[in-house]
C-alpha positions as semicolon CSV with decimal commas, in nm:
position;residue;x (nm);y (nm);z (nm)
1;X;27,370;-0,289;-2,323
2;X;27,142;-0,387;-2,584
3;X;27,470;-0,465;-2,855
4;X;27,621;-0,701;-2,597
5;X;27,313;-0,894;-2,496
6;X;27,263;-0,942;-2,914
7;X;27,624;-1,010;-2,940
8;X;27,592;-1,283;-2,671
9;X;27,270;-1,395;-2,763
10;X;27,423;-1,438;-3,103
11;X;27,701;-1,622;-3,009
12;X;27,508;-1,877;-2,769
13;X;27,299;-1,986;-3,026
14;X;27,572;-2,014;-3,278
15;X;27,799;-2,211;-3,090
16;X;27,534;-2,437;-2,959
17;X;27,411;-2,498;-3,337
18;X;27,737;-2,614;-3,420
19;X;27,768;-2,817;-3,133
20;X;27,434;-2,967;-3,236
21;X;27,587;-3,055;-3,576
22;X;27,907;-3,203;-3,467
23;X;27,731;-3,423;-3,219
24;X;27,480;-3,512;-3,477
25;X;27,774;-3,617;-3,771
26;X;27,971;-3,781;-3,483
27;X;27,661;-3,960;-3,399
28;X;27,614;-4,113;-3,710
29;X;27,910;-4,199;-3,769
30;X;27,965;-4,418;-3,442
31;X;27,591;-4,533;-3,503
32;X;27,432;-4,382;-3,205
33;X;27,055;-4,307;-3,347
34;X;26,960;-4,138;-2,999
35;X;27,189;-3,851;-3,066
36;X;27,182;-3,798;-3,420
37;X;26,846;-3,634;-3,386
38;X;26,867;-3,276;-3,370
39;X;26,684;-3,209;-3,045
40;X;26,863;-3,512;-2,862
41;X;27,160;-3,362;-3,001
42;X;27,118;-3,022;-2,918
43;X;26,982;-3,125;-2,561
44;X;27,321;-3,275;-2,532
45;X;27,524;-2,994;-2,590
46;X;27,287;-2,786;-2,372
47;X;27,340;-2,955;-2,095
48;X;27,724;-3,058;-2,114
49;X;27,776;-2,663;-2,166
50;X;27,556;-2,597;-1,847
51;X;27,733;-2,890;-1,638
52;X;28,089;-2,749;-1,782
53;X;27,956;-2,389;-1,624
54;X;27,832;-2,497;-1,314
55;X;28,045;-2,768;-1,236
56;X;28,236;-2,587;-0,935
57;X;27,901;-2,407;-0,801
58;X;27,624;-2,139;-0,897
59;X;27,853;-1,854;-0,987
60;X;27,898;-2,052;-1,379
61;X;28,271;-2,011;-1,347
62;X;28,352;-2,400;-1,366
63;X;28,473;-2,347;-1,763
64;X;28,688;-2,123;-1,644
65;X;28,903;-2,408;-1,524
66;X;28,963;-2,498;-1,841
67;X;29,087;-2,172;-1,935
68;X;29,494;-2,251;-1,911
69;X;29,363;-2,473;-2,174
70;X;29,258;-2,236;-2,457
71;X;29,526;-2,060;-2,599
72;X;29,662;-2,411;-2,685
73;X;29,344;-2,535;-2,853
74;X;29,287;-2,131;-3,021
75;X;29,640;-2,125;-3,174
76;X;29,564;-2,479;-3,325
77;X;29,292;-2,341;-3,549
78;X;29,470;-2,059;-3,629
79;X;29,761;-2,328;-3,746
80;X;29,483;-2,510;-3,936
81;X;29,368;-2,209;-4,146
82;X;29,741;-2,163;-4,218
83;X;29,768;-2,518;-4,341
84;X;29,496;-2,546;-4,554
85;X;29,560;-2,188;-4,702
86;X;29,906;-2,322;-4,804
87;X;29,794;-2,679;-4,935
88;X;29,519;-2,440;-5,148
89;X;29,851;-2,201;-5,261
90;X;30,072;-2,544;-5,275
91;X;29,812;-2,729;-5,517
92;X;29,810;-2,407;-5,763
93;X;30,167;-2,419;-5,803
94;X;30,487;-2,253;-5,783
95;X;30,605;-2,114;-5,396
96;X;30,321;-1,912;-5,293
97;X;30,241;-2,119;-5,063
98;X;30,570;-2,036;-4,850
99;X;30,434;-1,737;-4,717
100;X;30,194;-1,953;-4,506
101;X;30,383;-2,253;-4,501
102;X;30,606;-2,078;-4,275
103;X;30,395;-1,926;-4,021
104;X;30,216;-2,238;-4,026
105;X;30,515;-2,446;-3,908
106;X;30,605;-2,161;-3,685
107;X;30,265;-2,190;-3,506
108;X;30,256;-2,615;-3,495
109;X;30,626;-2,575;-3,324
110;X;30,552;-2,340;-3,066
111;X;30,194;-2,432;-2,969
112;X;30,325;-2,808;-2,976
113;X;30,611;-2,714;-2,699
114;X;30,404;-2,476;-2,539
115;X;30,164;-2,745;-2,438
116;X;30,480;-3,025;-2,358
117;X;30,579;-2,737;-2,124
118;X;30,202;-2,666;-2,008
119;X;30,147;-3,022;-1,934
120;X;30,512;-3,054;-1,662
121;X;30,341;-2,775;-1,448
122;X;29,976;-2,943;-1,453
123;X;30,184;-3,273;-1,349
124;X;30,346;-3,089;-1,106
125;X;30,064;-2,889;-1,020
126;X;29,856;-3,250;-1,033
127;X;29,584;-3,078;-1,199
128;X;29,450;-3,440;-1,380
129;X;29,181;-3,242;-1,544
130;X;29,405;-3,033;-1,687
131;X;29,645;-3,269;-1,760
132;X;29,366;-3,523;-1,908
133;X;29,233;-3,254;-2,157
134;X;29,590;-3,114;-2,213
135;X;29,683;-3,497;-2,313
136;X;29,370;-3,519;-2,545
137;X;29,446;-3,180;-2,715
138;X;29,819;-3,240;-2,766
139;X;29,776;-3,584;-2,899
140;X;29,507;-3,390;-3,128
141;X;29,801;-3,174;-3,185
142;X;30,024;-3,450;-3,326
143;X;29,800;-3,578;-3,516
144;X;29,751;-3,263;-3,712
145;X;30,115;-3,234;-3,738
146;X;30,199;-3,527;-3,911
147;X;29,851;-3,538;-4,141
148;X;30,000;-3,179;-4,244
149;X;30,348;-3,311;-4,359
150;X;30,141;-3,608;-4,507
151;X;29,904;-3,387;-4,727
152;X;30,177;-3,149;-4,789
153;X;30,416;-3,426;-4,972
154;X;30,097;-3,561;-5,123
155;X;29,923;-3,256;-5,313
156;X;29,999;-3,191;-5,636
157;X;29,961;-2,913;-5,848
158;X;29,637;-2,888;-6,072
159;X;29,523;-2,680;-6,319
160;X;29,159;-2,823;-6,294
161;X;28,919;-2,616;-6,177
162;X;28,739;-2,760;-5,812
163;X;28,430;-2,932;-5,907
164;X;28,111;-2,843;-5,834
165;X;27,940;-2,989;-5,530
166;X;27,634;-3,220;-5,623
167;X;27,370;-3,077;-5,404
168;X;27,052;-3,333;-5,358
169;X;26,724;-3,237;-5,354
């Protein structure tokens, strides 16, 4: 008992600190002041994870809605660690970077269909929410797709070493 409440606890307040930073960044980019501040911004993600919970009653099963939803968006980052692993191999020369160029293209193909095919049975289904999310994440989808054959075609080998990050003080 006392490994999975620490487990849990664990993740909670890991996921809701990055929240907190992704709001905040997004924030300041779009120039929103109000939710660039950490405790606006973590009060935010707070509460859309509690409304996302409860949102179909006091049991905290309304995210489980969404659930049809996550292999789709999971597989993604697992494509995404593939493709920068290979643009890293691809930029250091030679073919290395075929043994995760592969997989990678594998992964974009099939999660890419996957979700076409997902989103005809939500239509038929007409689940909008899922089909509203399921629009957002394919479209996200896409877009990684082609910025992966555009960085691909665009990295070049280098023998430099990466520089070193200035870090202010």
């Amino acid at each position: 008992g006392v490994f999975i409440a620490s487990f849990a606890g664990t993740t909670l307040d890991t996921s809701v600190r990055i929240q907190r930073y992704v709001i905040s960044e997004l924030a300041a980019d779009l120039r929103i002041p109000f939710l660039a501040n950490r405790w606006a911004a973590t009060t935010f993600a707070v509460l859309t994870a509690a409304g996302l919970a409860f949102a179909t009653g006091a049991d905290g099963t309304g995210a489980m809605k969404l659930w049809p939803l996550f292999g789709t968006s999971n597989q993604l980052l697992a494509a995404l660690a593939l493709l920068l692993v290979t643009l890293y191999l691809k930029r250091k020369g030679g073919f290395k970077f075929i043994v995760t160029a592969v997989p990678c293209l594998i992964m974009l193909v099939i999660t890419n269909w996957a979700m076409v095919k997902n989103e005809t049975i939500f239509l038929a289904n007409k689940n909008w929410l899922l089909v509203t999310i399921g629009a957002g994440i394919f479209a996200l989808a896409l877009w990684m797709t082609v910025e992966a054959f555009m960085a691909f075609f665009t990295v070049t080998h280098s023998t430099e070493p990466p520089q070193k990050a200035e870090v202010s003080t």
